[in-house]
N, C-alpha and C positions, 0 to 999 in steps of 0.2 A: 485498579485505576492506573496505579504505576505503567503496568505493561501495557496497558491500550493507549499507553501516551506514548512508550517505546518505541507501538509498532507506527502509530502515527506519523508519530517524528521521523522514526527512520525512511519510513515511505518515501520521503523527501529526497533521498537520496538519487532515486530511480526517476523523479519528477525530473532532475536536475537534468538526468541524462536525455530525458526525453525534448525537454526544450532546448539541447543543446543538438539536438539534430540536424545534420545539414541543409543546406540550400534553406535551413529556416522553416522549413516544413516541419509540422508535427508529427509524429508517428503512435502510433497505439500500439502498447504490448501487453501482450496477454499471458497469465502463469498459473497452472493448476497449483494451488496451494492447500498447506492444512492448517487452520487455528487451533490455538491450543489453547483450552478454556480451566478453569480452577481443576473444575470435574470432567473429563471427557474432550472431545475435541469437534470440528467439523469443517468440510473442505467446500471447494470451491475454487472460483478465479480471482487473482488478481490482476483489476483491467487497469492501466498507467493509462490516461488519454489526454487529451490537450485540455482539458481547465480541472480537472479533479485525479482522484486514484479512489477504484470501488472496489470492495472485499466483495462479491456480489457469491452468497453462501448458497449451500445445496436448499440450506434452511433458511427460509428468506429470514425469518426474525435476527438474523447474527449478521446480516450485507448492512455495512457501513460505506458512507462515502466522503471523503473527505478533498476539501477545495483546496486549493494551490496556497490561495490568501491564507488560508487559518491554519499551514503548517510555519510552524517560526522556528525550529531546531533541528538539525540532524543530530541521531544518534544510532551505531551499531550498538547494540551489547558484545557481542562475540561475533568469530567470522563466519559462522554457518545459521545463523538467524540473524531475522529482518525484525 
């Protein structure tokens, strides 16, 4: 639970950049990522877009989406994970 608040949270971070884009325009960016699960792991994108950010998984059951509104915290743990 901890860590899927982590990654939530930290998401936040990349939201920030993204509505700080110039001319005020939004942009969309897109990142081949891997989750790392208790047991094993699985990969996918992460899509940063103008009102949420989506884990969208190879395996649909693992694509989360989370809204702008309902992140309240930035946190990194370390500088090589989000």
């Amino acid at each position: 639970m901890a860590r899927r608040r982590a990654l939530r949270l930290s998401l936040a971070l990349a939201a920030g950049l993204l509505l700080g884009a110039p001319g005020g325009q939004a942009k969309t960016f897109t990142y081949k990522v891997k989750h790392e699960h208790t047991v094993g792991s699985c990969q996918g994108e992460l899509v940063i877009g103008e009102t949420d950010i989506r884990f969208e998984a190879d395996n649909r059951k693992d694509s989360r989406i989370w809204a702008y509104t309902h992140i309240k915290k930035i946190e990194r743990p370390d500088l090589n994970r989000l």
